[in-house]
Backbone bond lengths (Angstrom), bond angles and torsions (degrees), N, CA, C in turn:
res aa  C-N    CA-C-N  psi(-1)  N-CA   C-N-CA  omega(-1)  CA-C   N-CA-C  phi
1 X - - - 1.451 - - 1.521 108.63 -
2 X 1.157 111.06 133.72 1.547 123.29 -175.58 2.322 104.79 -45.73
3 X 1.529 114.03 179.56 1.141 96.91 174.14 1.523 88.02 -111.51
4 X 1.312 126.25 -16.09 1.735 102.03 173.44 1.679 108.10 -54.47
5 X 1.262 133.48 -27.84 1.368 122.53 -133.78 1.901 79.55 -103.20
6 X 1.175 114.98 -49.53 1.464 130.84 175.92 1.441 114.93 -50.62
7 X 1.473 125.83 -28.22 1.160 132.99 176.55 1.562 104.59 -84.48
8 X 1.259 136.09 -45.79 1.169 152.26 179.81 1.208 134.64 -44.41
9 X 1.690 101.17 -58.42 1.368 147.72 -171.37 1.813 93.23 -71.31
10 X 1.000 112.58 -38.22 1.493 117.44 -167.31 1.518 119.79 69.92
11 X 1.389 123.95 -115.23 1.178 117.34 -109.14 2.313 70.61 -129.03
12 X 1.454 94.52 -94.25 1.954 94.25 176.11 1.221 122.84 -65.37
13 X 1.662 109.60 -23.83 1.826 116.42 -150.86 1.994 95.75 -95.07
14 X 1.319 108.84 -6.00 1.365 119.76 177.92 1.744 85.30 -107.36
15 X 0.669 130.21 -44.76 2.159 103.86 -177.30 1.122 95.55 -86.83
16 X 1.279 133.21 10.87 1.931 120.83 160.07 1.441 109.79 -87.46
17 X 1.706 107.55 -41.94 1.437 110.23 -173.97 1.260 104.37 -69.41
18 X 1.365 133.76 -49.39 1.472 143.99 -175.53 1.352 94.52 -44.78
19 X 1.298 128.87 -70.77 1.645 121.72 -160.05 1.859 104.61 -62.37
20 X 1.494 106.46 -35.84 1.527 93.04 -179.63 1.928 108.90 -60.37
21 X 1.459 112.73 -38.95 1.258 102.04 -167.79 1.604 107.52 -78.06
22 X 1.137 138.34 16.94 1.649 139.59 -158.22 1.376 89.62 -133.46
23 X 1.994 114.35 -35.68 1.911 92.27 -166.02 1.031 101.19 86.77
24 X 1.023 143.72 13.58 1.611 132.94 -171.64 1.704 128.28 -143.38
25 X 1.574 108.90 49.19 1.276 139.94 -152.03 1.574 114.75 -86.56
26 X 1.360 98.15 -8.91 1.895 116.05 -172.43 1.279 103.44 24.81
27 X 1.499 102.31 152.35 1.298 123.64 177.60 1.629 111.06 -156.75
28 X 1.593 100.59 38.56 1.793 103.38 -176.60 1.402 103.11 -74.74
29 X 1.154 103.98 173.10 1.792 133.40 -169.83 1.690 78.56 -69.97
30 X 1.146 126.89 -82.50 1.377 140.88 -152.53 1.909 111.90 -51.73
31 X 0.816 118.84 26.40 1.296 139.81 -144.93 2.016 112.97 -161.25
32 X 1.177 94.72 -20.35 1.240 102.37 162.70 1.446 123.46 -118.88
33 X 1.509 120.84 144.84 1.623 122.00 162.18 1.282 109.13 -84.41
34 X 1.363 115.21 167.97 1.571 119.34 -153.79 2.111 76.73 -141.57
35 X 1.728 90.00 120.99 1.166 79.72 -178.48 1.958 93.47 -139.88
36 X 1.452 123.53 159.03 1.656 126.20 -173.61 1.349 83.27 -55.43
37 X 1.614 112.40 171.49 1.638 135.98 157.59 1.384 77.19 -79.41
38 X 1.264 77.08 166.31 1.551 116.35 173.44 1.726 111.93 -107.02
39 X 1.838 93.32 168.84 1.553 84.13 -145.91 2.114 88.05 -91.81
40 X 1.187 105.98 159.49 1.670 110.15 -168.53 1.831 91.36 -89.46
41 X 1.030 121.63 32.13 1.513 115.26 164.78 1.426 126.95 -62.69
42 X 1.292 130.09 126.33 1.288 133.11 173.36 1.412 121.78 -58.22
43 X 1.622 126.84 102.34 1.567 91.50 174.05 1.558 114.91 -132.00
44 X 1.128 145.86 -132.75 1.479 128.13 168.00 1.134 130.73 -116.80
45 X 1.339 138.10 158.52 1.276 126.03 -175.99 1.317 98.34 -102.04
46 X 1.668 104.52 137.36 1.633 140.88 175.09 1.384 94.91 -43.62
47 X 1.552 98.33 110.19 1.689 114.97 150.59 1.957 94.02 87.30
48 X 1.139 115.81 20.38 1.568 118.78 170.87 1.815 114.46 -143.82
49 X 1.301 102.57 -173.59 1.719 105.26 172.74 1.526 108.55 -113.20
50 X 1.608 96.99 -4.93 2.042 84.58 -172.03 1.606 112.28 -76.12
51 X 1.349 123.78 148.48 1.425 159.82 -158.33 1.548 77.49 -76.59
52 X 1.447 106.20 144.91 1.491 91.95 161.98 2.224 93.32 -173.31
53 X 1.000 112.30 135.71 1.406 128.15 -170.91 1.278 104.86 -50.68
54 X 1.478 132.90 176.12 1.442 119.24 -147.31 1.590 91.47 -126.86
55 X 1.320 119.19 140.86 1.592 104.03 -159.47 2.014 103.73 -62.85
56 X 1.349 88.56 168.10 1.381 115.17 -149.25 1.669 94.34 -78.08
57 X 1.009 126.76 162.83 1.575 130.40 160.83 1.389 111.02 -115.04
58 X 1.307 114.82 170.20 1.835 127.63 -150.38 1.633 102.10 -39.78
59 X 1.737 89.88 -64.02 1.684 111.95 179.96 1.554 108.77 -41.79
60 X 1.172 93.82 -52.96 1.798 76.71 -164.23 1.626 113.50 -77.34
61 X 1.399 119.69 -29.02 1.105 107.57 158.30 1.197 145.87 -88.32
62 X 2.096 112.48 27.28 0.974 115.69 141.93 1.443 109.91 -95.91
63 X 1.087 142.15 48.96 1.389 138.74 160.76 1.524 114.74 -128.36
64 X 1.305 105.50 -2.41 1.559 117.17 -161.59 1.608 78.12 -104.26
65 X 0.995 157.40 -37.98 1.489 155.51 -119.62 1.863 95.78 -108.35
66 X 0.784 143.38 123.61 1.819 156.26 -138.93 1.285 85.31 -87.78
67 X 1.347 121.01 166.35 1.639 140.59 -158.34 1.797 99.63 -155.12
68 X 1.213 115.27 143.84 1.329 114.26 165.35 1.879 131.04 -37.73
69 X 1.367 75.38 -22.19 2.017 76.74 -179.96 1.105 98.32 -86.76
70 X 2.221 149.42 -5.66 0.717 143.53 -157.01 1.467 115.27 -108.17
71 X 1.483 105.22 -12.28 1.451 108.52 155.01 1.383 112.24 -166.95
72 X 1.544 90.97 152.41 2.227 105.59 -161.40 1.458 83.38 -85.91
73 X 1.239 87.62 160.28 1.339 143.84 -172.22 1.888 113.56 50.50
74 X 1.175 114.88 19.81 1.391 100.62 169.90 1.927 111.90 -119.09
75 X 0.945 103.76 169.67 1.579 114.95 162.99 1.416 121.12 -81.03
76 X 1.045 147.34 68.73 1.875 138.01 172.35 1.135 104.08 -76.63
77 X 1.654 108.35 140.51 1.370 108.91 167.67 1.777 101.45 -140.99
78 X 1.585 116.37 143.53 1.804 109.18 175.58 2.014 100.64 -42.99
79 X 0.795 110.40 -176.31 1.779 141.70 175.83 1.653 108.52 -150.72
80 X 0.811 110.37 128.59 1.919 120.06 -176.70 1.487 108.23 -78.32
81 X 0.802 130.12 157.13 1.741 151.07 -169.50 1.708 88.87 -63.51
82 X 1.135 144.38 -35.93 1.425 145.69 -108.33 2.061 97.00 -159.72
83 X 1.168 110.18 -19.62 1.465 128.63 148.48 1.455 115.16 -72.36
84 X 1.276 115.01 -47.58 1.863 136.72 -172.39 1.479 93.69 -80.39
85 X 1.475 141.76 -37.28 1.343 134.75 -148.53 1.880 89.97 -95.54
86 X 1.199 126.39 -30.65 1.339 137.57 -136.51 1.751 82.14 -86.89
87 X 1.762 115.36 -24.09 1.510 112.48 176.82 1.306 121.77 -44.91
88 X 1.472 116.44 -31.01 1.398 134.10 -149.23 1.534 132.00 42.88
89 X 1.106 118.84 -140.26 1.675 113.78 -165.79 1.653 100.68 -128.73
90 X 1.654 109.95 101.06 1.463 120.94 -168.57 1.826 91.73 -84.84
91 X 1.485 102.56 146.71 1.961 111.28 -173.88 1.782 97.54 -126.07
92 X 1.248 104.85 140.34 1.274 104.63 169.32 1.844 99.04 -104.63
93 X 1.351 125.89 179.71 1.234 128.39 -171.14 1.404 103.72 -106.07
94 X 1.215 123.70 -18.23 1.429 139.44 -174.22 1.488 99.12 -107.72
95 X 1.676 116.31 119.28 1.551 110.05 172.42 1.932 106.41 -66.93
96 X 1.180 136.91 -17.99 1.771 130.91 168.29 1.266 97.36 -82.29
97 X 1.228 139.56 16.06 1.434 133.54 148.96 1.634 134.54 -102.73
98 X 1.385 104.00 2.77 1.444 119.80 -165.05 0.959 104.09 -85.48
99 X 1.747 127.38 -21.84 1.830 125.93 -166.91 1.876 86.23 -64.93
100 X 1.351 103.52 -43.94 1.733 108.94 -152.64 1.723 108.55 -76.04
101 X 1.404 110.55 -14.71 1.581 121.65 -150.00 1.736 95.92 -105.40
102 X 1.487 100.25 -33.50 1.575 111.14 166.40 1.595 133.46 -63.30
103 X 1.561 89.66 -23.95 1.698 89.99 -169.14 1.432 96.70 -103.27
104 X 1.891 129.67 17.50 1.259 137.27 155.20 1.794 114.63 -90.26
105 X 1.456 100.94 6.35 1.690 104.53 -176.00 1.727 101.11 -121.82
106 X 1.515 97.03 -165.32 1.577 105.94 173.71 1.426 115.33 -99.67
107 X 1.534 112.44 -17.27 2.016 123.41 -175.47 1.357 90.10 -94.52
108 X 1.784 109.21 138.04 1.263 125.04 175.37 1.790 96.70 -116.14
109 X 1.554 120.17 171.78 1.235 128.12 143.98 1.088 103.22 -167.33
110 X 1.370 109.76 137.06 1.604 130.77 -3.69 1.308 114.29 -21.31
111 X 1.451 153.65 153.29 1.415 123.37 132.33 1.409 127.36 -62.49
112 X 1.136 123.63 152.17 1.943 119.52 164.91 1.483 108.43 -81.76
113 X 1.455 92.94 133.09 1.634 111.42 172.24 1.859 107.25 -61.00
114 X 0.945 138.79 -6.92 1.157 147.36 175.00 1.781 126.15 -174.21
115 X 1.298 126.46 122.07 1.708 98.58 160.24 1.848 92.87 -138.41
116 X 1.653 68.75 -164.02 1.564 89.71 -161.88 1.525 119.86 -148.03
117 X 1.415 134.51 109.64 1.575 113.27 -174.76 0.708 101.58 -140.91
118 X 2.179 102.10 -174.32 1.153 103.89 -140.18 2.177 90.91 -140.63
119 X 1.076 145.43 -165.91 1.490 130.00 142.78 1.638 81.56 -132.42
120 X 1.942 86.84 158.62 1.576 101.98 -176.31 1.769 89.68 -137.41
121 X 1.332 101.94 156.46 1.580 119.75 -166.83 1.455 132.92 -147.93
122 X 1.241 125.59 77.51 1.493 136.94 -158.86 1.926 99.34 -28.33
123 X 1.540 94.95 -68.56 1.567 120.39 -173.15 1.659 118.13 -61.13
124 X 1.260 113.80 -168.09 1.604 113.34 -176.94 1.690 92.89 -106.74
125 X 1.799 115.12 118.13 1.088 106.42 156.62 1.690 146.15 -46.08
126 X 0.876 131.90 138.56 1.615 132.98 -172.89 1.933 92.52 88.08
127 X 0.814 137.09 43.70 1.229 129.96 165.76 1.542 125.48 -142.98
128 X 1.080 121.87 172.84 2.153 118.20 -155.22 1.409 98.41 -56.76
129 X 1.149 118.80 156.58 1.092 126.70 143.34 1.449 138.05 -5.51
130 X 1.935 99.66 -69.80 0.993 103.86 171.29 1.524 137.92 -71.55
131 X 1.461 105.27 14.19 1.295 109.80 -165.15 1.563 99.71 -120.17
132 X 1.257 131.10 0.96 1.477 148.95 -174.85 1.713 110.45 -53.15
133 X 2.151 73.83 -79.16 1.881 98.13 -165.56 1.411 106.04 58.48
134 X 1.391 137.72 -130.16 1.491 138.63 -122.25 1.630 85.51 -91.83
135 X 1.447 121.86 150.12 1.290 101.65 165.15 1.708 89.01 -155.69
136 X 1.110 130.34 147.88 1.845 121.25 168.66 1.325 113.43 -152.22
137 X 1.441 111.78 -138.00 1.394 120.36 177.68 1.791 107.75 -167.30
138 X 1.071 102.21 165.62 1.427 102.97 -152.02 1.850 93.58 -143.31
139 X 1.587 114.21 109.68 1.499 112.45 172.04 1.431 110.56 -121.29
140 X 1.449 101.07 116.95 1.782 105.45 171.02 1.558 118.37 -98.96
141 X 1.246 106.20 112.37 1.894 118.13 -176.66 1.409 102.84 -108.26
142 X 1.817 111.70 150.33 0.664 118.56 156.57 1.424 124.06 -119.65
143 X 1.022 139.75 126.81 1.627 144.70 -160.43 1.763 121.62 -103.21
144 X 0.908 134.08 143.90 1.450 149.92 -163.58 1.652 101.75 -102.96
145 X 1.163 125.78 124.73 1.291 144.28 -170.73 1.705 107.00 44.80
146 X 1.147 109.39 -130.11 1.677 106.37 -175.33 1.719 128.13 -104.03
147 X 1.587 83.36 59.50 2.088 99.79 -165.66 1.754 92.58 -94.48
148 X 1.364 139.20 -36.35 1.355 139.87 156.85 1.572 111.45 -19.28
149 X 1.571 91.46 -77.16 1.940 117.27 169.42 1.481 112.81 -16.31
150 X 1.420 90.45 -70.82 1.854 135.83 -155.85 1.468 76.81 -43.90
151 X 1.484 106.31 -71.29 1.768 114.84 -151.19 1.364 117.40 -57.03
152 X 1.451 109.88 -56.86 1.166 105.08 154.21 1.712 144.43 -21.17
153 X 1.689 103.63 -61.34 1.451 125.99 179.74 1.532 101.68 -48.39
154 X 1.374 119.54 -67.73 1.427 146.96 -161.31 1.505 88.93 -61.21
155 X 1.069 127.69 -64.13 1.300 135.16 -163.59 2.034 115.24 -57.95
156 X 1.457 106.83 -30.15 0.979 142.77 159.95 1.378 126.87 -44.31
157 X 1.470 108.61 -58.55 1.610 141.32 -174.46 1.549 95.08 -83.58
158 X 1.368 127.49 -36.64 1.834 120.53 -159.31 1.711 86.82 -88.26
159 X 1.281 112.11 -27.08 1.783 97.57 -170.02 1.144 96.41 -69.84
160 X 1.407 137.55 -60.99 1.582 145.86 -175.03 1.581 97.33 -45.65
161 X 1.553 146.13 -45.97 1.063 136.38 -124.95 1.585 85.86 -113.89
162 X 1.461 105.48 -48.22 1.703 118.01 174.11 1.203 144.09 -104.45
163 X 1.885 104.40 35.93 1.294 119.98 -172.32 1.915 109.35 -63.38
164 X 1.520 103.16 -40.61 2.059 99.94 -178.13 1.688 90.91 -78.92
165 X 1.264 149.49 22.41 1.116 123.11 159.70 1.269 133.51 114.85
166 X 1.219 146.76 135.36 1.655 128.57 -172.92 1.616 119.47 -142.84
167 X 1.502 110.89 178.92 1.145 95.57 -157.36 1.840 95.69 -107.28
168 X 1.694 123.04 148.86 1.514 111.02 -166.05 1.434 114.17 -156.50
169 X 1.238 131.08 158.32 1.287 121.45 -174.40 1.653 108.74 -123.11
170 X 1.332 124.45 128.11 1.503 100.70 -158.23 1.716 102.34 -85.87
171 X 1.483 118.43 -160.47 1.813 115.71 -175.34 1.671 111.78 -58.69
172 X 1.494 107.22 -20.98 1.490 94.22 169.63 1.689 136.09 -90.05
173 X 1.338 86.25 13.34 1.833 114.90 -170.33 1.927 120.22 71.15
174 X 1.766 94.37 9.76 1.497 109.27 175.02 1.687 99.34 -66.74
175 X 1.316 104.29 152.18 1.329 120.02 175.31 1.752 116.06 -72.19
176 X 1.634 103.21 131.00 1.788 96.01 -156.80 1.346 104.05 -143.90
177 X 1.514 113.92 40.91 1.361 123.59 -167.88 1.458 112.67 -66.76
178 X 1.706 113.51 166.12 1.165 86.32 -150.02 2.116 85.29 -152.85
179 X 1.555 109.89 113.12 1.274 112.22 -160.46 1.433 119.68 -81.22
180 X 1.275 100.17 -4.42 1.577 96.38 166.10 1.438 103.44 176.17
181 X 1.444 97.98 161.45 1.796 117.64 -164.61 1.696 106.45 -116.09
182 X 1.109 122.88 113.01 1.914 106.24 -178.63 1.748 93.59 -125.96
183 X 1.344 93.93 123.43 1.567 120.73 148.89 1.346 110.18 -23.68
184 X 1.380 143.96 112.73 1.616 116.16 150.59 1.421 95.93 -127.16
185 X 1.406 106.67 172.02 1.368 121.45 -173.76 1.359 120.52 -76.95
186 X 1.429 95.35 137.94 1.771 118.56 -144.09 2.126 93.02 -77.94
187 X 1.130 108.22 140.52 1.653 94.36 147.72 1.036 129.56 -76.03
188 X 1.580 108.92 156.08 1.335 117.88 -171.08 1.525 119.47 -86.82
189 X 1.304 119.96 57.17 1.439 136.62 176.66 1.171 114.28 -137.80
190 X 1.830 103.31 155.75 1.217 121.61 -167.04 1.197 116.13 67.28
191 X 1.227 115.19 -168.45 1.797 131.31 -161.31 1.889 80.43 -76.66
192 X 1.361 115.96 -80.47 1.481 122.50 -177.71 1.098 99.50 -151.68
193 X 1.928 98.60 146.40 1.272 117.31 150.80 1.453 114.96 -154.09
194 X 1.663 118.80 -161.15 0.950 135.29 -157.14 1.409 127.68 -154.72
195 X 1.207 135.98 133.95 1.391 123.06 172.45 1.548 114.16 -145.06
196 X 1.502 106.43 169.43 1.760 100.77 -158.12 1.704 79.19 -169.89
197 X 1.756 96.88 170.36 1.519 115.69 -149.10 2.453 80.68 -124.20
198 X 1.413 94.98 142.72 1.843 82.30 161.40 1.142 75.75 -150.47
199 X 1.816 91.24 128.30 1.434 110.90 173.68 1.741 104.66 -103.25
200 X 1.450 103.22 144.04 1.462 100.68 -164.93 2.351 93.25 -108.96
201 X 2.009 80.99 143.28 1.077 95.09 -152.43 1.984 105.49 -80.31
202 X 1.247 99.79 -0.96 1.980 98.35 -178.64 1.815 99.41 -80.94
203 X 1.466 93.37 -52.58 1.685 83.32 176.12 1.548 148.05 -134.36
204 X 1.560 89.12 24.74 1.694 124.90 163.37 1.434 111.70 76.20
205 X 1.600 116.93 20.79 1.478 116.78 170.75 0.940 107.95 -90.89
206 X 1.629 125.24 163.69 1.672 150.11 175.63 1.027 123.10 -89.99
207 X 1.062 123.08 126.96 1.576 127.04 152.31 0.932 145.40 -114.98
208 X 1.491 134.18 103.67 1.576 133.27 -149.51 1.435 112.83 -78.93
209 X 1.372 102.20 169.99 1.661 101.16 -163.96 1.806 81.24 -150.19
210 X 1.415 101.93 141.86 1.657 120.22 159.92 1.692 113.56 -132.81
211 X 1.280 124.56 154.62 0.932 93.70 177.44 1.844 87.26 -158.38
212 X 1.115 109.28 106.96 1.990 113.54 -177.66 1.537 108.83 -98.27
213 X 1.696 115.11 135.59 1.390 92.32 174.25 1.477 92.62 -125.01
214 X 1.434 117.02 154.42 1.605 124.36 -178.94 1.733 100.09 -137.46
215 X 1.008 97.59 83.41 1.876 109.09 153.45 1.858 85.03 104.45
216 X 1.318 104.22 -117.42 1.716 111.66 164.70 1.278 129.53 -92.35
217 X 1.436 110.81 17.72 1.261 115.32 -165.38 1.984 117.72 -101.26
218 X 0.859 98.69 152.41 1.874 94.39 155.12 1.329 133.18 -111.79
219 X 1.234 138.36 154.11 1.329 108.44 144.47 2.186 97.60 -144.45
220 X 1.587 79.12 136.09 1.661 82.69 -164.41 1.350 100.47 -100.05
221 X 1.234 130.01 173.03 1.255 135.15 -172.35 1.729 96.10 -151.75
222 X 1.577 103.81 145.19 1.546 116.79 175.05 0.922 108.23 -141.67
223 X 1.472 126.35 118.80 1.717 128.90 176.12 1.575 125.15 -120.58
224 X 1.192 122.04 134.01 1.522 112.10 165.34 1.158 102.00 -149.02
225 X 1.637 127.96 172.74 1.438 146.70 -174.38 1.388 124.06 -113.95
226 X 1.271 105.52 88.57 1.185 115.14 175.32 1.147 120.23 -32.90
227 X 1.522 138.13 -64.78 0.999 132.05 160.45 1.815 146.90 -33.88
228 X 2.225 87.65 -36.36 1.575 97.42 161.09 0.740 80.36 177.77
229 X 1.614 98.19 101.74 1.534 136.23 164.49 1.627 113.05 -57.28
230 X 1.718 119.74 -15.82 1.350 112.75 157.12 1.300 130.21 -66.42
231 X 1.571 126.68 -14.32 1.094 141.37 161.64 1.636 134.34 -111.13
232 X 1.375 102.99 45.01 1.377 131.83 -175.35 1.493 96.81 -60.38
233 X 1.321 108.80 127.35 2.046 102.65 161.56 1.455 98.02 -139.50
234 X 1.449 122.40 176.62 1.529 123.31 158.17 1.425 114.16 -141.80
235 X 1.594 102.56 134.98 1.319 131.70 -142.61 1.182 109.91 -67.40
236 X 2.063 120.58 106.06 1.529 101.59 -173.12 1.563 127.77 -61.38
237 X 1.426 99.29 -12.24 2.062 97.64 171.01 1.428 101.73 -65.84
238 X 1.444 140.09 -22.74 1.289 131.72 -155.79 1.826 85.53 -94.88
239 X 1.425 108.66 -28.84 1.813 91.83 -161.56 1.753 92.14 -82.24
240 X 1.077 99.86 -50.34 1.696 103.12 173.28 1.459 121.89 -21.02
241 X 1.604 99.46 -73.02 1.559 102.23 -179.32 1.565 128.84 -56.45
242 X 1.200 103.69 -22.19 1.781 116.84 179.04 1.220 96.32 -90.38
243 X 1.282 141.29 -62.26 1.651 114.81 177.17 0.963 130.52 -20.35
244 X 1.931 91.43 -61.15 1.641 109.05 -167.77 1.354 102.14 -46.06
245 X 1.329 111.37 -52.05 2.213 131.36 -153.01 1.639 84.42 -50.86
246 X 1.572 116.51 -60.20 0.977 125.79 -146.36 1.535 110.81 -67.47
247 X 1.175 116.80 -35.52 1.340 127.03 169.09 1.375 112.81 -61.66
248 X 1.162 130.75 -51.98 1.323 147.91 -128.95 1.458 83.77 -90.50
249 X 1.844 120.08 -44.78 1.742 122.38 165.53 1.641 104.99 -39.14
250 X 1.370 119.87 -65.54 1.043 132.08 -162.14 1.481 125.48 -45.97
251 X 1.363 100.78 -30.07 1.526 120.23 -166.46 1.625 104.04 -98.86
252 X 1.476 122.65 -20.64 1.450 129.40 176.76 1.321 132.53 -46.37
C-alpha cells in the first residue's frame, strides 16, 4: 500500500486496507473471545419511550456483521479483535476534536460494550493498487446505557467545532493532522446518523466516515480509494446491507 494512502488512512482504517490489499485479514478461532448471547429483552432507550433490543454480546455481533454473500460486487472479509487493536489510540490536540480524532484509532469513549468487524473491498484483494478503488472497514458496537447517543452527540459537536481542521497524532503517535472536516449528507437509516469527509493535511486525501445508530447500537463505516484516495466514498449498498443485518439481529 502506497505511504500517501497509509499516512491518511491513519490509525485501524489503514490495517483494514492493508489486510484487504495482502489477502491476509485472519479470521482464526484463536483470535476471537467466546462470549454468552445476549438476552433478546426489550428495554428503552435513554431519554425516550421507544422499545429497543438489549445491546448485543460479542457472538451475536459477530453474526450480525455482513459476509460476502451479503452484498455483490465487493470482497468482505471478518478482521480479528487484535487486527482492530493493532490501530492504536489516535489524539487530537484540541479536546472538541477528539470525538473525530478517535474514530481514526482503535480506543473509543464511551467505550462499546462489545463490537465486531469486518474490511470491505470494491477490487480483487492481493492486486495493484490501481485495480483496488473503494476499500474500508466496517465496526459494529454495541453500547450499555446511552454510549450509542453519547457518540453520536460528541461526534456532532467536533464537526461544528472542527470543521477548518485540527492538529493529531495517529495510534503510532506519528503526526496525522488533519486540514479540514466537511459535513456530508447523512443516510437515511436507523434511529440517526451522520457522515463527514477528513481530509488529511500531509497529503490531501479523504477519508469517509458513516456512522448509523439503531437502538444502542453502532455501526461505523471507513472508506478510502486506493487508487485516489482524493476521491474516497463508501458504498451505500455496503452501508445498507449492514444496517439491515444489524437490525434484522436486533429484532430476532
Amino acid at each position: 500500500m502506497s505511504k500517501s494512502v497509509s499516512r491518511v488512512v491513519l490509525a485501524v482504517t489503514a490495517v483494514a486496507a492493508l489486510g484487504l490489499v495482502t489477502a491476509c485479514s485472519g479470521d482464526s478461532d484463536g483470535d476471537k473471545k467466546s462470549d454468552k448471547s445476549s438476552e433478546q429483552t426489550a428495554g428503552k432507550t435513554p431519554g425516550g419511550d421507544k422499545a429497543v433490543a438489549a445491546p448485543l454480546a460479542k457472538a451475536d455481533l459477530e453474526k450480525a456483521v455482513i459476509v460476502k454473500a451479503d452484498v455483490k460486487g465487493f470482497e468482505v472479509e471478518k478482521m480479528t479483535d487484535k487486527e482492530y487493536a493493532d490501530g492504536g489510540a489516535a489524539k487530537a490536540a484540541k479536546a472538541e476534536c477528539q470525538p473525530l480524532a478517535q474514530m481514526m484509532g482503535a480506543e473509543q469513549n464511551p467505550v462499546p460494550k462489545a463490537s465486531a468487524y469486518a474490511t470491505f473491498a470494491s477490487g480483487t484483494p492481493g492486486g495493484d493498487d490501481a485495480d483496488l478503488g473503494l476499500t474500508g472497514m466496517i465496526r459494529v458496537s454495541s453500547y450499555a446505557e446511552a454510549g450509542a447517543e453519547q457518540t453520536i452527540s460528541d461526534l456532532r459537536g467536533a464537526l461544528t467545532a472542527c470543521a477548518g481542521g485540527f492538529k493529531a497524532t495517529d495510534g503510532s503517535g506519528d503526526k496525522a493532522d488533519v486540514s479540514k472536516v466537511e459535513t456530508l449528507t447523512a443516510p437515511k437509516l436507523g434511529d440517526e446518523a451522520l457522515a463527514y469527509t477528513v481530509t488529511d493535511k500531509q497529503e490531501g486525501a479523504a477519508v469517509k466516515f458513516t456512522v448509523v445508530r439503531s437502538g444502542t447500537h453502532l455501526s461505523v463505516f471507513f472508506g478510502v480509494n486506493i487508487a485516489n484516495p482524493a476521491k474516497s466514498e463508501i458504498p451505500e449498498a455496503v452501508v445498507s446491507a449492514q444496517v439491515a443485518k444489524l437490525e434484522k439481529a436486533l429484532k430476532a
